[in-house]
N, C-alpha and C positions, 0 to 999 in steps of 0.2 A: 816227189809228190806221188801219193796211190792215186790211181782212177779212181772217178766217186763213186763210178756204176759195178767195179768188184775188184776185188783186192790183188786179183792176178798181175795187172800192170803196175809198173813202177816208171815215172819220170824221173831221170838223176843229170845233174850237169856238174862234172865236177872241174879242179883245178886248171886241166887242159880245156877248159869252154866248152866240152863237145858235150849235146844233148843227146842222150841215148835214154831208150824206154828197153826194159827188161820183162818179161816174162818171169813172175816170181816164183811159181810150179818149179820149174825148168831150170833158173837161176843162167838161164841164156838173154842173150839179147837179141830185140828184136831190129833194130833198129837205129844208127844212131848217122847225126850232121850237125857238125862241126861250127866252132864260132856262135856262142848264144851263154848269156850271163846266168840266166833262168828258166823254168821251167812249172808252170801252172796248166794243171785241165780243167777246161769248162766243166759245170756241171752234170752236161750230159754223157761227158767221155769222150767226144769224138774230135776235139780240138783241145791243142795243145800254146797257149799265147808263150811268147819267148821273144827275147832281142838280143845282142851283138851283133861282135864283129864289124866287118863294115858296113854292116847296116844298123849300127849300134841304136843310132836315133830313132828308128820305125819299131813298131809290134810287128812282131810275125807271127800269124795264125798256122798253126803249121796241121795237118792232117793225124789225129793221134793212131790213126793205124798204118800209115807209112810210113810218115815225118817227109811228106811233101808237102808243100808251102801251098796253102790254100789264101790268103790273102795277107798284104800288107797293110798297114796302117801307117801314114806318111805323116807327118813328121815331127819329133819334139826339136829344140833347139840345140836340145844336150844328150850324152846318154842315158837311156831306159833302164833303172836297176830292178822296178817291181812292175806288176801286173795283178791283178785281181779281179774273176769275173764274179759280177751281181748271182745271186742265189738262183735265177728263171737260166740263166745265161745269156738276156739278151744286151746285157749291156757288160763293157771293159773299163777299167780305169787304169793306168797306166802313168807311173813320177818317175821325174828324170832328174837327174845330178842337180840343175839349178831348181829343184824343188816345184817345178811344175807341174801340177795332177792335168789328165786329160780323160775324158770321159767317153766314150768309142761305142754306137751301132754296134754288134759283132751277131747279131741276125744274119 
């Protein structure tokens, strides 16, 4: 996924689970940790929602300019495959394997 705010960043998670963000000038990376299915930026760019791993069940809001964990979102029943934040950014929705939507604050 591009940033919404400029096309520089790239979000990618690929076979090996690891979420790395690139730098797409540069074609470097900036960034990446390990264990996560996906990868979605808020509309304002500054957060990145994602899950696996062993915390396969939770969102994790993760920092789009370091990829430190800014907050969890605890907990579906099953694992988390998608993520999608509202157009303002202030709200998440997040389905999990038994088909569970959940709708998440992320203010």
């Amino acid at each position: 996924h591009f940033s919404p705010t400029d096309s520089r960043r790239l979000a990618s998670v690929g076979d090996d689970k690891t979420l790395t963000q690139w730098d797409i000038e540069s074609g470097e990376m900036r960034w990446r940790v390990e264990g996560h299915w996906f990868a979605v930026f808020s509309p304002d760019g500054h957060t990145i929602a994602t899950a696996g791993g062993a915390d396969a069940e939770d969102v994790l809001l993760v920092d789009a300019e370091t990829g430190a964990l800014r907050l969890r979102l605890v907990r579906h029943q099953h694992v988390v495959i998608l993520a999608s934040f509202s157009i303002d950014g202030s709200m998440l929705a997040s389905g999990s394997l038994d088909g569970a939507c959940k709708v998440w604050d992320s203010s």
